[in-house]
C-alpha positions in Angstrom: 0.0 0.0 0.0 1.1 3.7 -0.5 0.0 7.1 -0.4 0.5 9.3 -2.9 0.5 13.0 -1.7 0.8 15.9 -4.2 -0.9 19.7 -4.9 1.6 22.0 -2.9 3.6 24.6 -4.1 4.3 28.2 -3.8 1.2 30.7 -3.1 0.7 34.1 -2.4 -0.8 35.0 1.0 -4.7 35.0 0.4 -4.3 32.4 -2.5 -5.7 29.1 -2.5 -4.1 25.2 -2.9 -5.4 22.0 -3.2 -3.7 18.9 -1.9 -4.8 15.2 -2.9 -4.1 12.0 -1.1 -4.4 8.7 -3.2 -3.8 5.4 -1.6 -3.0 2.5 -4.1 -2.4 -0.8 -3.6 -4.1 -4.2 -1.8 -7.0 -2.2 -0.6 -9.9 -3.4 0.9 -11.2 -0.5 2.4 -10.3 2.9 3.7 -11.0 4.5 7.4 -10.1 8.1 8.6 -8.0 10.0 6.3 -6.0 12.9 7.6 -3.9 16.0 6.9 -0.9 16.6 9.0 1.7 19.0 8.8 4.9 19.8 10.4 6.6 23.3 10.3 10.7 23.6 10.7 11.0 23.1 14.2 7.6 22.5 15.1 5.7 19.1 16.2 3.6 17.2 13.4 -0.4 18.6 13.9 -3.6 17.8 12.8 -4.9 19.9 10.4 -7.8 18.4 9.2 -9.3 14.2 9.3 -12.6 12.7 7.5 -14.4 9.7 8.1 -15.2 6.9 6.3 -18.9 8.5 6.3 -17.9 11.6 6.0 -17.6 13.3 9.1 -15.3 16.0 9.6 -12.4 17.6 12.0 -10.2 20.7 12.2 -7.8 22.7 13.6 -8.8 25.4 15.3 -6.3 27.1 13.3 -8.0 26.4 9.7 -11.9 26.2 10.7 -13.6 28.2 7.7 -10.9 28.2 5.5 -9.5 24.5 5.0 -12.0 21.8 3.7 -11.3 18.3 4.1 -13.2 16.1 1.4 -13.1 12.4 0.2 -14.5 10.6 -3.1 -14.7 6.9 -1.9 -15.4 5.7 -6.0 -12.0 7.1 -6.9 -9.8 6.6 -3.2 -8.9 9.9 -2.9 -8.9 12.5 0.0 -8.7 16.4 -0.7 -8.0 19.5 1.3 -9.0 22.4 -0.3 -6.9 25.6 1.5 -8.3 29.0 1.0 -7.0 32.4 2.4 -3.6 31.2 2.8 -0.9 32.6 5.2 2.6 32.5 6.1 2.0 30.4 8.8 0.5 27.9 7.4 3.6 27.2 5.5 4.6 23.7 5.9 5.4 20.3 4.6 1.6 18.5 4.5 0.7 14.6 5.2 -1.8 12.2 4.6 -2.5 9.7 6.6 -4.9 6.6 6.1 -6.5 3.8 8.2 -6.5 1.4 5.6 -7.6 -2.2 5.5 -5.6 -4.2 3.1 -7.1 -7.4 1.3 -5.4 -9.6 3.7 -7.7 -7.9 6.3 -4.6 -6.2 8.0 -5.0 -2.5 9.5 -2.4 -0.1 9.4 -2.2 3.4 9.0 -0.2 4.7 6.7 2.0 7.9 6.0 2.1 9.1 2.7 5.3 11.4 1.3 4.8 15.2 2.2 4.4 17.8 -0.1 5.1 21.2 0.3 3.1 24.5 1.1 5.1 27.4 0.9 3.0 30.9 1.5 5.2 34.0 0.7 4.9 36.9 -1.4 
């Protein structure tokens, strides 16, 4: 199994990203995503987590601007990012409660990507 994690990149503060998570592999089914992220120098945090049915959680810190969505008929997780600031600069990560085909459950990291919010 792996997690693919990709959408960051350089944005102006105010400007909006989208980040995708795409597990592949020996997948039976797929729990709680999240969305970490880790600042230099800073401890890995939540930033946002969704459900297999679709329920919702945030950090304080992005409540009405970050949106956490999944599309179970394509395995994918999103987080849409609007109003973007410096300090939510950061490397992002997904990670996924995911039951493989041999009935194992793990949670798994996927690569981060990079948010960089500068002008």
């Amino acid at each position: 199994v792996q997690l693919q994690a990709c959408g960051g990149g350089l944005v102006q503060p105010g400007g909006s990203l989208r980040l995708s998570c795409a597990p592949s592999g020996s997948i039976f089914s797929i729990g709680t995503v999240g969305w970490y992220r880790q600042a230099p120098g800073k401890r890995r945090e939540l930033v946002a987590a969704i459900t297999s049915s679709g329920l919702t959680n945030y950090a304080e810190s992005v409540k009405g601007r970050f949106t956490i969505s999944r599309d179970n008929t394509k395995n994918m997780v999103y987080l849409h990012m609007n109003s973007l600031n410096p300090d939510d600069t950061a490397a992002y990560y997904c990670n996924a409660e995911i039951l493989t085909n041999l009935r194992t459950l793990t949670a798994y990291w996927g690569q981060g990507t990079q948010v960089t919010v500068s002008s």
